[in-house]
N, CA, C and O of each residue as an XYZ file, in Angstrom:
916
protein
N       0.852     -1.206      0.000
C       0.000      0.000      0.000
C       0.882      1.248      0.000
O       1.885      1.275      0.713
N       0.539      2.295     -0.784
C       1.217      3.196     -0.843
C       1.278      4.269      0.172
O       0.176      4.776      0.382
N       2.135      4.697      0.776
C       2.283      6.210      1.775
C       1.096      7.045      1.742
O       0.678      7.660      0.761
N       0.396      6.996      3.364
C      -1.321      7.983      2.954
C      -0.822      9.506      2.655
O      -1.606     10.437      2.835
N       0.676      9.758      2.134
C       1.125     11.484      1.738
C       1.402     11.297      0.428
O       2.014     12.201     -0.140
N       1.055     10.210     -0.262
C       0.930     10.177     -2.012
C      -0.591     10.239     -2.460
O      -0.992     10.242     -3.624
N      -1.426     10.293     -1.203
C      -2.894     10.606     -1.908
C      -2.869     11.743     -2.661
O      -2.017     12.601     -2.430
N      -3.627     11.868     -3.476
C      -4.161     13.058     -4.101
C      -4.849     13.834     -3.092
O      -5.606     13.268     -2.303
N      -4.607     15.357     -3.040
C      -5.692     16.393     -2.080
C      -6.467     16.925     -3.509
O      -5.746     17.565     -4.275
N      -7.558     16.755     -3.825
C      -8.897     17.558     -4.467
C      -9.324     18.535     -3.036
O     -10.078     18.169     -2.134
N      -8.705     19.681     -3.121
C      -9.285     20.691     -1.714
C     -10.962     21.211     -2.152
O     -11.393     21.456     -3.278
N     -11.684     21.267     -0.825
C     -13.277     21.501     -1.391
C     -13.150     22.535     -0.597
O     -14.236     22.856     -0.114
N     -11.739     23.583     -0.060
C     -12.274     24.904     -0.111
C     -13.379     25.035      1.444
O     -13.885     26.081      1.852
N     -13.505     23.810      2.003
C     -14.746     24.204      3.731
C     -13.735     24.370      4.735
O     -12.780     23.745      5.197
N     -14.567     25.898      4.946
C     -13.777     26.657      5.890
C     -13.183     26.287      7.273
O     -13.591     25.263      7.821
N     -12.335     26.982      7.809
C     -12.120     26.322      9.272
C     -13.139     27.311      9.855
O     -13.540     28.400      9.443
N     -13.529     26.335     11.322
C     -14.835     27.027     11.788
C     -14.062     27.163     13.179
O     -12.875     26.837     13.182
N     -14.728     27.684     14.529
C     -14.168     27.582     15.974
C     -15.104     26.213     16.502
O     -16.307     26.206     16.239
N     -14.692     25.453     17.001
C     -14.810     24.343     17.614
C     -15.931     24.770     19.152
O     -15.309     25.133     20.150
N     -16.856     24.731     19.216
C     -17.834     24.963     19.961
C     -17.615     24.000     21.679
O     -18.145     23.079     22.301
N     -16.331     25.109     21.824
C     -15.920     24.871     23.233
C     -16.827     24.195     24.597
O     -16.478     23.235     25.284
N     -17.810     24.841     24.707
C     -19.110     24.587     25.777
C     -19.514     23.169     25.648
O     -19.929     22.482     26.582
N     -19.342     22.726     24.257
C     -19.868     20.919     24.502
C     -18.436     19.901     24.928
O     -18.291     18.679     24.967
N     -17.628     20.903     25.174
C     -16.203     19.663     25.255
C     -15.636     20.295     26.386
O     -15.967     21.412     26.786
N     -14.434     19.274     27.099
C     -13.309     19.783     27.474
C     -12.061     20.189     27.110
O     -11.556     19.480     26.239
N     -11.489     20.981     27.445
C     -10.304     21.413     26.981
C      -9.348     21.528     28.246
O      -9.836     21.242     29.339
N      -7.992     21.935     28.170
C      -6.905     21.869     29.076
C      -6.252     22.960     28.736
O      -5.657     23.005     27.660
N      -6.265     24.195     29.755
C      -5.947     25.390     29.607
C      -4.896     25.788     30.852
O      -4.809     25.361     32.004
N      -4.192     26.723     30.160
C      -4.052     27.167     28.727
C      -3.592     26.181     27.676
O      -3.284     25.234     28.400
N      -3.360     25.812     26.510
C      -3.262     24.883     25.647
C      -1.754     24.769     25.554
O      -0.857     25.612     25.516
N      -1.774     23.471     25.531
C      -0.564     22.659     25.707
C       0.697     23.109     25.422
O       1.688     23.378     26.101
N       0.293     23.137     23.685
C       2.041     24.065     23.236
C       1.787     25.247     23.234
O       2.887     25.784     23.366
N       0.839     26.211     23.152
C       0.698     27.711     23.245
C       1.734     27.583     24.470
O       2.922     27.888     24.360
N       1.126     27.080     25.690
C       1.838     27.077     27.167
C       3.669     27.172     26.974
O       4.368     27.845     27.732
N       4.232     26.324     25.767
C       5.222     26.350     25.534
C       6.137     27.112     25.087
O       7.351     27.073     25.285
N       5.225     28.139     24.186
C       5.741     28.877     23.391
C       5.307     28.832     21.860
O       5.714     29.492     20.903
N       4.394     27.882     21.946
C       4.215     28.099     19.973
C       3.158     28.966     19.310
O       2.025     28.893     19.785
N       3.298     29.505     18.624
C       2.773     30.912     17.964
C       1.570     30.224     16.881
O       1.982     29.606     15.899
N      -0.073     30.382     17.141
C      -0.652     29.521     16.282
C      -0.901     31.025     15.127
O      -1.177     30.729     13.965
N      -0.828     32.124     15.378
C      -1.289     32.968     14.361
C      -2.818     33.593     14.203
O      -3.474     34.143     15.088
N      -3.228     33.334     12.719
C      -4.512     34.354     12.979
C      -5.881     33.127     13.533
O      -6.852     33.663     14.067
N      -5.914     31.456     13.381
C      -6.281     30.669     13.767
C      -6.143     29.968     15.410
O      -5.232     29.140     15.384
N      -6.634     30.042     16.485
C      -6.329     28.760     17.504
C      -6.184     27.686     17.101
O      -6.238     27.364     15.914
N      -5.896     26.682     18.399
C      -5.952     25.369     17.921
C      -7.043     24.531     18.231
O      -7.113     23.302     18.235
N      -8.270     25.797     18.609
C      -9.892     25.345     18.257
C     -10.681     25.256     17.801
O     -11.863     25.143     18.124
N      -9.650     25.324     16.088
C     -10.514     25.378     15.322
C     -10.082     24.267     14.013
O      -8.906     24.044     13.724
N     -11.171     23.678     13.352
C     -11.267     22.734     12.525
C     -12.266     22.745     11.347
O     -13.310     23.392     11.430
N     -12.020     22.199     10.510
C     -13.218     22.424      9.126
C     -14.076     22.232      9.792
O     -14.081     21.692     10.899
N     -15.258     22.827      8.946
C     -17.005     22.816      9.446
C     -17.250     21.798      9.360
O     -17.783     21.538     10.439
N     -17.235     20.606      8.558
C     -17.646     18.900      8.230
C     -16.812     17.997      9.729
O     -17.309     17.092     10.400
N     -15.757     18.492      9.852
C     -15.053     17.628     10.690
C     -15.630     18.283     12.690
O     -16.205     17.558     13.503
N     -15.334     19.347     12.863
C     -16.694     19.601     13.659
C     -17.918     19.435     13.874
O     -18.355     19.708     14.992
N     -18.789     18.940     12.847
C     -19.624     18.655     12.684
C     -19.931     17.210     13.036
O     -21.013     16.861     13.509
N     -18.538     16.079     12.683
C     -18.827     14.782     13.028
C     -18.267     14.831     14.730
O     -18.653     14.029     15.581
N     -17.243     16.000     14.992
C     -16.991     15.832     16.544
C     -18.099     15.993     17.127
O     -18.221     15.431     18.215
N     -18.862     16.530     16.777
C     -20.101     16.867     18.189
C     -20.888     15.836     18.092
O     -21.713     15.559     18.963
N     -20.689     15.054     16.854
C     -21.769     13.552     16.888
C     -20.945     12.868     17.631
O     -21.525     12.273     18.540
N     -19.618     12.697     17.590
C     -18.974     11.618     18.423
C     -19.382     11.956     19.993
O     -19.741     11.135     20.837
N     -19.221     13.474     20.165
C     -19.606     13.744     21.931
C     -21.076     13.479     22.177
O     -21.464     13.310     23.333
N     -21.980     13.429     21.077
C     -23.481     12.695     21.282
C     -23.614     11.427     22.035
O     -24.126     11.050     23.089
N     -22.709     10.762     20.721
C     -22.558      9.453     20.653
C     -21.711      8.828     22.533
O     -21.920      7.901     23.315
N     -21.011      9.708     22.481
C     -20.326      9.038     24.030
C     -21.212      9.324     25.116
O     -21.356      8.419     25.938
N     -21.874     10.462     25.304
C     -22.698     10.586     26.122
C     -24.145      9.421     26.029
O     -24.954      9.017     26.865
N     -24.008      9.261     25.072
C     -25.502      8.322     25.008
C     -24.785      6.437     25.592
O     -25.441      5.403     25.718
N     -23.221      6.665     25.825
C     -22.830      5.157     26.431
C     -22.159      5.763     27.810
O     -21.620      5.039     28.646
N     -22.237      6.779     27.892
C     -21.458      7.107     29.384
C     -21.933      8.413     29.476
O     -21.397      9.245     28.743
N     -22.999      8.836     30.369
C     -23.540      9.428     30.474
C     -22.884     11.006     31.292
O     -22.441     10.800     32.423
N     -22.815     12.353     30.838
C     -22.170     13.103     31.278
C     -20.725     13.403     31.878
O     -20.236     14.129     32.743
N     -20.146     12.084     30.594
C     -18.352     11.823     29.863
C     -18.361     13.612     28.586
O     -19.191     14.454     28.243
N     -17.198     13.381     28.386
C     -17.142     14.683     27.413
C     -15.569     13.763     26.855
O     -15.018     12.824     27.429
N     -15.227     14.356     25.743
C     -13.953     14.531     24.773
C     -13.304     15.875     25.774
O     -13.906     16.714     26.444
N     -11.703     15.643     25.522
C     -11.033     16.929     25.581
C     -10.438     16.865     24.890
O      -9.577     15.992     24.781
N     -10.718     18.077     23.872
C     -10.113     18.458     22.868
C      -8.396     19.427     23.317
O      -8.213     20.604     23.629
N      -7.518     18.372     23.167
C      -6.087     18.494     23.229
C      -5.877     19.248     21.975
O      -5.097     20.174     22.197
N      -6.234     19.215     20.851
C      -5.520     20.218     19.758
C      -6.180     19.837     18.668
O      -6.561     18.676     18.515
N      -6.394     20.869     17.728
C      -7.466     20.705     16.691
C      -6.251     21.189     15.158
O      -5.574     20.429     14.467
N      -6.381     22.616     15.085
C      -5.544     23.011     13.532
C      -4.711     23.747     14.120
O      -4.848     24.626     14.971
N      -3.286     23.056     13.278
C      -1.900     23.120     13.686
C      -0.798     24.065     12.589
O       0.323     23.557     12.630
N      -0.840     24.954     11.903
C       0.068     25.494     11.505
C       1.194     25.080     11.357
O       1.887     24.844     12.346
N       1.755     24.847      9.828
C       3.311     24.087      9.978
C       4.422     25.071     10.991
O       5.243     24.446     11.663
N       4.416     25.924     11.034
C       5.234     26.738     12.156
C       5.021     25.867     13.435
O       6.098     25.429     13.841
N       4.368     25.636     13.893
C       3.994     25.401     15.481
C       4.372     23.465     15.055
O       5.054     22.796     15.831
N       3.856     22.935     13.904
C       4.534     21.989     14.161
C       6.225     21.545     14.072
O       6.753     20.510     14.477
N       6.677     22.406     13.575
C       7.901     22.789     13.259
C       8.160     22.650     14.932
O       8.693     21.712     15.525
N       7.773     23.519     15.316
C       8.128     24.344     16.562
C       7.993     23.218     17.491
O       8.779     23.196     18.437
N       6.810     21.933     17.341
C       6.931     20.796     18.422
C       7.806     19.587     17.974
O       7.894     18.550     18.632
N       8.487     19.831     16.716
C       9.202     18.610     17.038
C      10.805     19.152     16.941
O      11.771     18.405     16.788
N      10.854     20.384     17.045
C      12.219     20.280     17.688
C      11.898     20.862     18.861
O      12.628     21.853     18.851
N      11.222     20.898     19.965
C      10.661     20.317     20.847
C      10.809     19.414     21.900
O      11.071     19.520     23.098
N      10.430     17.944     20.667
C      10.006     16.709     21.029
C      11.627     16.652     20.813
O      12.126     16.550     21.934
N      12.520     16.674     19.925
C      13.740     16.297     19.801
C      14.663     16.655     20.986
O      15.213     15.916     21.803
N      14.676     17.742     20.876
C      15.315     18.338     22.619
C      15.066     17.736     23.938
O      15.947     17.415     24.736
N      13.783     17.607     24.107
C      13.285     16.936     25.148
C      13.810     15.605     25.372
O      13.958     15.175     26.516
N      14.223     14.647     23.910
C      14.330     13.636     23.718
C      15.838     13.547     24.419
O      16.297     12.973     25.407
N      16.201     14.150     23.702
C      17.880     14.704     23.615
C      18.083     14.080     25.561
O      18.369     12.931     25.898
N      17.836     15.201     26.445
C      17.385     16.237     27.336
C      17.000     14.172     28.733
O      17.518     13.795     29.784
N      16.393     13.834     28.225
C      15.623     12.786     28.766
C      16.694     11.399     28.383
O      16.463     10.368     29.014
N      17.319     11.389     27.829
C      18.712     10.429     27.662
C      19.843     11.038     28.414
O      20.896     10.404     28.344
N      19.851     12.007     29.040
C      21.118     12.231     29.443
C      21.988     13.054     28.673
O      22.650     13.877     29.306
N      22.140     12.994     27.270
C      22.396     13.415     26.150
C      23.087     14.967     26.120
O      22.634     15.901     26.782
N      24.076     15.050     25.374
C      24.545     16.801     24.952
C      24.211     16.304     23.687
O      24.589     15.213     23.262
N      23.181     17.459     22.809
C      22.829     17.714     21.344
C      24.375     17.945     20.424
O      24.528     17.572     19.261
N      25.201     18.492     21.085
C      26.413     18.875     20.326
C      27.613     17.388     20.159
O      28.427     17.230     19.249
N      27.390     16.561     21.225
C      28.211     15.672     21.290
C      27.475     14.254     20.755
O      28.033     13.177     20.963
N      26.432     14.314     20.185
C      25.710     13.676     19.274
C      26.035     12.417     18.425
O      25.910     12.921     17.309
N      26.376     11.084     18.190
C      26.828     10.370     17.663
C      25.689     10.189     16.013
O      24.501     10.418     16.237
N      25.870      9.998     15.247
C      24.800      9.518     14.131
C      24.068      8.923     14.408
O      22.872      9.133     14.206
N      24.532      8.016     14.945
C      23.523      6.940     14.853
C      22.515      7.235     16.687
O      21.372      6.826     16.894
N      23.368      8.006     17.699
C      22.140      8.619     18.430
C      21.014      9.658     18.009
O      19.879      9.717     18.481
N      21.576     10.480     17.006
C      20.901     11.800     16.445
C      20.003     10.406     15.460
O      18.817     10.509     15.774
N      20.132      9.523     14.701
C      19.155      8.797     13.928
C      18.184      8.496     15.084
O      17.150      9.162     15.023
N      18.280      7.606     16.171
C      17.416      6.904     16.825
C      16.554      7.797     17.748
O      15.520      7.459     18.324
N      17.182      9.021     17.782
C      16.032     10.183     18.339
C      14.982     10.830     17.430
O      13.862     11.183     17.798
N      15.522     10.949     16.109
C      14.707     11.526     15.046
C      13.672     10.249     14.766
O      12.490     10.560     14.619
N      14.081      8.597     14.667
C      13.282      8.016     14.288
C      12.091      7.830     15.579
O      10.949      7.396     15.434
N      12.572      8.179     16.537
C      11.418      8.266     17.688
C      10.550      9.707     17.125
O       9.652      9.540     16.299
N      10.859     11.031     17.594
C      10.188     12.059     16.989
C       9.303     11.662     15.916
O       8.092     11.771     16.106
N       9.800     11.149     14.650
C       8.596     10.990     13.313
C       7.929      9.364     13.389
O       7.560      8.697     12.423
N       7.903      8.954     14.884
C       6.827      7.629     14.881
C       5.764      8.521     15.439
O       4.625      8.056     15.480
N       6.008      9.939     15.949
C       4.467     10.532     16.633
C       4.385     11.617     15.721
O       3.355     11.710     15.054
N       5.561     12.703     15.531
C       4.859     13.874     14.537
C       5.451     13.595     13.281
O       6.511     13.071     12.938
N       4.362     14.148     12.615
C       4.353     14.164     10.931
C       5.553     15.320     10.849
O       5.804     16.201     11.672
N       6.042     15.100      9.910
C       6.969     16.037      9.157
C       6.349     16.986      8.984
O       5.242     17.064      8.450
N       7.294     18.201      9.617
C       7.090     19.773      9.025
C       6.954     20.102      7.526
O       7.399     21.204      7.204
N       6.452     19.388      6.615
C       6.636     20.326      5.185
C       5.829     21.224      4.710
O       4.645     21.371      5.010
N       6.600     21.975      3.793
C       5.548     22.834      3.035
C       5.195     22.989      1.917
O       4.838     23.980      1.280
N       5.378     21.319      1.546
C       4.622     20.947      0.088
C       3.454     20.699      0.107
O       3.057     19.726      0.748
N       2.631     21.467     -0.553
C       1.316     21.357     -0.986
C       0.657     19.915     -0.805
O      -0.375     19.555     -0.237
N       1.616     19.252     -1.483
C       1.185     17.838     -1.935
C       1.376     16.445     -1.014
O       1.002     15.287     -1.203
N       2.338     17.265      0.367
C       2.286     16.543      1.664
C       1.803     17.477      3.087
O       2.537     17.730      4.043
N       0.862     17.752      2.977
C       0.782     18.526      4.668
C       0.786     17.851      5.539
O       0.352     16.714      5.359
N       1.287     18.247      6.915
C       1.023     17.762      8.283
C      -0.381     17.343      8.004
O      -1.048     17.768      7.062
N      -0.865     16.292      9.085
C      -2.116     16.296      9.343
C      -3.059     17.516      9.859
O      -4.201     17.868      9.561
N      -2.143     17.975     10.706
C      -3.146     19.009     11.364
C      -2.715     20.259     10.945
O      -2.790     21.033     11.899
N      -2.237     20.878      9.803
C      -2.450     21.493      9.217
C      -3.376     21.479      8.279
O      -3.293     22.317      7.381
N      -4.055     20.881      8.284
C      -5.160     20.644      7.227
C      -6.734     21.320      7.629
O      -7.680     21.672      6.925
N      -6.459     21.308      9.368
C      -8.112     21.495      9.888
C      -8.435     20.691     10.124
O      -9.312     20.880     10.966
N      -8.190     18.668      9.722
C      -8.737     18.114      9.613
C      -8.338     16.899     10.512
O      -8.877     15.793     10.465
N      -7.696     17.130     11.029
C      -7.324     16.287     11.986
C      -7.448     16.765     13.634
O      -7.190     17.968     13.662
N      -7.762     16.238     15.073
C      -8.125     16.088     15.780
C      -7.545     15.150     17.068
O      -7.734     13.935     17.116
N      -6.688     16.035     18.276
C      -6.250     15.047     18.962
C      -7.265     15.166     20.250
O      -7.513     16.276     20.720
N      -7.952     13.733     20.907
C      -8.969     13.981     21.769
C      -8.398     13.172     23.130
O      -7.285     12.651     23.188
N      -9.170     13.174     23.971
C      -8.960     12.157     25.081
C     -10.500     12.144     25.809
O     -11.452     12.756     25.326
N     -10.551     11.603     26.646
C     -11.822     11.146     27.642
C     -11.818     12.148     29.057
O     -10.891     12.272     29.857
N     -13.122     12.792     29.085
C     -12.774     13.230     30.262
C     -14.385     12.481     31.070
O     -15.504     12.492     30.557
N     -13.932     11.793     32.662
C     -14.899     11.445     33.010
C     -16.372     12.245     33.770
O     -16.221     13.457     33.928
N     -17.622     11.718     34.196
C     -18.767     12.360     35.098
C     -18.293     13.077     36.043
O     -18.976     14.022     36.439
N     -16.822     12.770     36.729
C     -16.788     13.880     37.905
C     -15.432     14.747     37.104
O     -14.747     15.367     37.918
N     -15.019     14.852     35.801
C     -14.857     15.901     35.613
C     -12.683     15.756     35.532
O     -11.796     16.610     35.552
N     -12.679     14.377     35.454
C     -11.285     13.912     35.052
C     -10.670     13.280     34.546
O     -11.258     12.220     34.334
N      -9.495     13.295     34.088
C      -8.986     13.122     32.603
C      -8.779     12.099     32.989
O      -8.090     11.915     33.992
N      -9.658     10.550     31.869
C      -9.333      9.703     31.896
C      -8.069      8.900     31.491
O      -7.311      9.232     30.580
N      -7.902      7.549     32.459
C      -6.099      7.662     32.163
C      -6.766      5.959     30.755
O      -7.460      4.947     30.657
N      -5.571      7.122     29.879
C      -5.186      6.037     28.895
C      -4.168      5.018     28.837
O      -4.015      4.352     27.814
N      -3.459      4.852     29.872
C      -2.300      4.023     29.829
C      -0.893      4.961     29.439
O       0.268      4.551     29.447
N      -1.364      6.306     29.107
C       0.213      7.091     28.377
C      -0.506      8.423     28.158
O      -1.700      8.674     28.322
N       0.394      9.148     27.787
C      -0.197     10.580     27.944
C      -0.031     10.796     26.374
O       0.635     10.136     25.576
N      -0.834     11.913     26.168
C      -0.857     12.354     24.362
C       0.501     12.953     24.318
O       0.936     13.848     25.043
N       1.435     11.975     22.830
C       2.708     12.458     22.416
C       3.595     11.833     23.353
O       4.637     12.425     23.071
N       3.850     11.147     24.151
C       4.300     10.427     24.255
C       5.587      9.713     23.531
O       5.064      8.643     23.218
N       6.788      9.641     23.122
C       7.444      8.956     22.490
C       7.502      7.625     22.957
O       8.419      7.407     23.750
N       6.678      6.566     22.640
C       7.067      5.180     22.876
C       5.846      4.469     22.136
O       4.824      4.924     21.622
N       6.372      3.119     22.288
C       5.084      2.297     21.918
C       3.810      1.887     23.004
O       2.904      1.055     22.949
N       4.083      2.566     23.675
C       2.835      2.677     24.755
C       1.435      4.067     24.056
O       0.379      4.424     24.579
N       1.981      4.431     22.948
C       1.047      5.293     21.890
C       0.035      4.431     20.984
O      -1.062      4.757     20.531
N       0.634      3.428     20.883
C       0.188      2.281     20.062
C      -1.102      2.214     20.363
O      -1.439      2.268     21.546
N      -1.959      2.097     19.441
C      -3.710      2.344     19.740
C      -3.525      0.369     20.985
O      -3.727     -0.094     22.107
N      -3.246      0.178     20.223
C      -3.362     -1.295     20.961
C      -2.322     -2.015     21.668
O      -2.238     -3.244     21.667
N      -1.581     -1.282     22.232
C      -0.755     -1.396     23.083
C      -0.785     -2.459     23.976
O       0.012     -3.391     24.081
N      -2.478     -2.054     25.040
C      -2.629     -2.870     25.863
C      -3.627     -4.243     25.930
O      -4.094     -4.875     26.878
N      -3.723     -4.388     24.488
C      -5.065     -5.053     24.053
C      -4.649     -6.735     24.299
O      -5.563     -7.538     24.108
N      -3.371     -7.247     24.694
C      -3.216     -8.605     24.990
C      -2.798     -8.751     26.192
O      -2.462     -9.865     26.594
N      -2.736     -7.465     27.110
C      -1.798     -7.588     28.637
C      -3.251     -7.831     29.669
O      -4.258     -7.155     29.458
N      -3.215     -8.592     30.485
C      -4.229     -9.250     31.042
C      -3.940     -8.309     32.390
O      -5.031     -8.492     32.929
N      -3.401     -7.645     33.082
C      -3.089     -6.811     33.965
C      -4.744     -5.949     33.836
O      -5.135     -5.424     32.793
N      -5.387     -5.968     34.902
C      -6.866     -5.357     35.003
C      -6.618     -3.800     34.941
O      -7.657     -3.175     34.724
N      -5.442     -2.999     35.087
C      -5.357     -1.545     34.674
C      -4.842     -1.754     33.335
O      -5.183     -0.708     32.782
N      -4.339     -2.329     32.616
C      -4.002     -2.102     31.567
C      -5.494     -3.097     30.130
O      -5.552     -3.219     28.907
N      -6.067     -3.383     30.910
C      -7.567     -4.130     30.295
C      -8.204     -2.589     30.255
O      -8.742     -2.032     29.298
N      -7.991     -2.124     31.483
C      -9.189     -0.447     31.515
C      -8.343      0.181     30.588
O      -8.715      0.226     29.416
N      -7.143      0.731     30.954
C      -6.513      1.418     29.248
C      -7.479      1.192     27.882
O      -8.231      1.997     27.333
N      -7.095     -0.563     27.460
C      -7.347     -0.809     26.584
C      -8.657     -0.302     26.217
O      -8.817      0.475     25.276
N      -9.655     -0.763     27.000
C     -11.286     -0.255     27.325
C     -11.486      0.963     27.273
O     -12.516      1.382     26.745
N     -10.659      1.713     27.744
C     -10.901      3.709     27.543
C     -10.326      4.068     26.029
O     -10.849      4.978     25.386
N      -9.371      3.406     25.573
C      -8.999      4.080     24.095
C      -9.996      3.581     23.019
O     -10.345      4.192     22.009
N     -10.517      1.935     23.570
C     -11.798      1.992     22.242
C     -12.907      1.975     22.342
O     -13.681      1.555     21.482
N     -13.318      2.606     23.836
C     -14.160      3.645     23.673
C     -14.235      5.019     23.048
O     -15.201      5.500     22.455
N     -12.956      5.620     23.296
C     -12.609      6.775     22.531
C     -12.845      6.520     21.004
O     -13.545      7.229     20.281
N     -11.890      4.972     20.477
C     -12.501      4.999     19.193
C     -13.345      4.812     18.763
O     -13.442      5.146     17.582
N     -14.607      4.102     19.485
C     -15.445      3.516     18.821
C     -16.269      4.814     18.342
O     -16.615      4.908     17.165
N     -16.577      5.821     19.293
C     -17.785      6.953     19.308
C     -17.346      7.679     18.102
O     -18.158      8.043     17.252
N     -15.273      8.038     17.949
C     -15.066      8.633     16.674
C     -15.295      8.085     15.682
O     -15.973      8.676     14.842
N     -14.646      6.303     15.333
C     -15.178      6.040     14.332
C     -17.089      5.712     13.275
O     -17.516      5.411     12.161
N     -17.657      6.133     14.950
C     -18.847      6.164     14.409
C     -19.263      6.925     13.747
O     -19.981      6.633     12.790
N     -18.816      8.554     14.176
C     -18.835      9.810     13.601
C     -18.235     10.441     12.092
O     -18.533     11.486     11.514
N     -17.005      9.058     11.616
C     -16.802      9.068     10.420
C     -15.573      9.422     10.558
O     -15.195      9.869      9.475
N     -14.428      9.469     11.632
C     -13.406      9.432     12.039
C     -12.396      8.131     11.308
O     -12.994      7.137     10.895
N     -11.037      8.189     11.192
C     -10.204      7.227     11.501
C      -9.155      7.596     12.125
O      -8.582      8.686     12.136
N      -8.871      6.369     12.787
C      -7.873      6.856     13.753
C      -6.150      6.375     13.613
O      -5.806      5.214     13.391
N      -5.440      7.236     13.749
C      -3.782      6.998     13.324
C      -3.583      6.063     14.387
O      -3.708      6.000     15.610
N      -3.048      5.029     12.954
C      -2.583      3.418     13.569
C      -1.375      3.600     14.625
O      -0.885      2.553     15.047
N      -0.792      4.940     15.142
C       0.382      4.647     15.931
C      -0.428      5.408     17.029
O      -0.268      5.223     18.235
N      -1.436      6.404     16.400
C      -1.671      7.165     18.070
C      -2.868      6.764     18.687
O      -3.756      6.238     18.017
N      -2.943      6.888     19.457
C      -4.489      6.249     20.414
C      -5.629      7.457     20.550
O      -6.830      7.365     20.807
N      -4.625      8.869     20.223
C      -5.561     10.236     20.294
C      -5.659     10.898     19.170
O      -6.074     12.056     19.135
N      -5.222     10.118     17.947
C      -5.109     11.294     16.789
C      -6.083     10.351     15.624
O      -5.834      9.314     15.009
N      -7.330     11.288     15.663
C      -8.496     11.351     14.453
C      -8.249     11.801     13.579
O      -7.242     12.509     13.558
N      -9.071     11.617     12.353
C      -8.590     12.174     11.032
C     -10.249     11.733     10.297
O     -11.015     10.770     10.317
N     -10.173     13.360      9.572
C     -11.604     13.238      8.837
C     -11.110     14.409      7.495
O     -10.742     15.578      7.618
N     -11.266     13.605      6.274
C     -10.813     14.231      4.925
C      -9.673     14.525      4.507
O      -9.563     14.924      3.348
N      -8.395     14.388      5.449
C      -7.534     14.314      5.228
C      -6.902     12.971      4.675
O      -7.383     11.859      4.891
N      -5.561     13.264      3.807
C      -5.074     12.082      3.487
C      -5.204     10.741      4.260
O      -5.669      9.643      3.955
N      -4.658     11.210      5.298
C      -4.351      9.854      6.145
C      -5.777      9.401      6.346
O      -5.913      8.187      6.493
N      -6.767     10.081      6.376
C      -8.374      9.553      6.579
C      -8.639      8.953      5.184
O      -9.282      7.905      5.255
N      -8.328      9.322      3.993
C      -8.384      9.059      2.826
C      -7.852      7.295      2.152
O      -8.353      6.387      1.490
N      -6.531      7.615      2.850
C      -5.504      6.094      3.245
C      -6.179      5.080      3.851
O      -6.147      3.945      3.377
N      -6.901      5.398      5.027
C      -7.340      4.625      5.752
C      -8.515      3.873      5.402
O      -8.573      2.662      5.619
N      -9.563      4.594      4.812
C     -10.748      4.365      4.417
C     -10.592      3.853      2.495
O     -11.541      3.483      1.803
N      -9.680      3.939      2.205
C      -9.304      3.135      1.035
C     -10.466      4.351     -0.280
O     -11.210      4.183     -1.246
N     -10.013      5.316      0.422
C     -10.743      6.303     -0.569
C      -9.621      7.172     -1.752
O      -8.512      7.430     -1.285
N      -9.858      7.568     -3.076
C      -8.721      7.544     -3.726
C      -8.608      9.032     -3.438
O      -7.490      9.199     -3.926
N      -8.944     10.165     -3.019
C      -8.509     11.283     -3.095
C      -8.502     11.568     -1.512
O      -8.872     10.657     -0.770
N      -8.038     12.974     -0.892
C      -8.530     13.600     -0.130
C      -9.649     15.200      0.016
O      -9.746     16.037     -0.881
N      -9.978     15.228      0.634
C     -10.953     16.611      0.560
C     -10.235     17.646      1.102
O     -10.585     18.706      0.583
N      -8.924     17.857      2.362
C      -8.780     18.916      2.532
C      -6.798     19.139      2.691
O      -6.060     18.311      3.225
N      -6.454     20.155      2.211
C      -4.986     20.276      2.021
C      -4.145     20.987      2.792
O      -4.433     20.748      3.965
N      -3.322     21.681      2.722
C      -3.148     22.447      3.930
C      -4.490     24.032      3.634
O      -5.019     24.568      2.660
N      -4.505     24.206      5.146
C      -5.096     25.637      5.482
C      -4.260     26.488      4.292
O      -4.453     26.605      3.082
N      -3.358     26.964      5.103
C      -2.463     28.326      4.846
C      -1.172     28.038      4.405
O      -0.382     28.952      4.169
């Protein structure tokens, strides 16, 4: 199967809309803003009108199996700047979390940090014909928040560098907290993919609606939306 960044984008031009805060949770101030990343004339609460449109069915949809649960919307449309901006970031941190000096760097350590970084973020480009996911509008990172109002634990936190990101990580470990993991992420998926979602085979929080990788997934030959800006 071919790379979901050789789809074709046919752009249909639907606008990014603001993400209708009051039906979801969110985590404020927002994650990488908190860091330093500059989103511009867009937040990162906002997403095409079609793909908002299936989020608020998915928060229907969860409430009608867990009654006064919500989504928290962790990050919606991402500007290649700001993703730029999180994966050297994620690289530093990486760096930073080995013990590591960036300057005293071996190849083959500078390889095995970069190949960690691009198992979670998409490449910064600014070819038309490959965007980030979430430069598109069209992609969506969520999590579970429970009835009294807390962030359900997934087994790993969003972005994460490891294979504990793995949608199915915990789906053969018989350990009764890591059975509930498993149980909270496909719940998470099930309500998105009802809504017309697919979900990235490495992350447990990252949706996708009209974008390539949604396009890839669903064995559809084009995509509907390209980069924003």
């Amino acid at each position: 199967m071919r790379p979901y960044h050789q789809i074709l984008i046919l752009e249909c031009g639907e606008p990014l809309v603001e993400i209708p805060l009051e039906l979801f949770a969110v985590e404020s101030p927002h994650p990488y803003a908190k860091l330093g990343a500059i989103y511009g004339d867009y937040s990162p609460y906002y997403l095409r009108q079609s793909v908002v449109n299936n989020l608020i069915q998915a928060q229907s949809y969860l409430e009608s199996l867990r009654p006064h649960w919500r989504m928290q919307i962790f990050d919606g449309y991402r500007p290649v700047a700001v993703q730029q901006f999180m994966v050297d970031y994620s690289f530093a941190t990486a760096i930073q979390e080995r013990g590591w000096v960036e300057a005293e760097l071996t190849p083959q350590q500078r390889q095995e940090i970069w190949q960690a970084v691009y198992e979670i973020w998409a490449v910064p480009s600014l070819d038309k014909k490959t965007p980030p996911p979430h430069s598109t509008g069209a992609a969506v990172d969520v999590t579970l928040v429970d009835d009294r109002g807390r962030v359900v634990d997934m087994g790993s936190p969003i972005d994460e560098l490891s294979e504990r990101s793995h949608p199915d990580y915990y789906a053969h470990n018989e350990q009764p907290a890591a059975q509930q993991y498993h149980t909270h992420r496909q719940l998470l998926c099930d309500v998105m993919l009802k809504a017309g979602f697919q979900r990235n085979p490495k992350e447990w929080w990252h949706f996708c609606y009209g974008d390539q990788m949604w396009a890839w997934l669903s064995n559809q030959p084009t995509a509907m939306y390209g980069r924003v800006i």
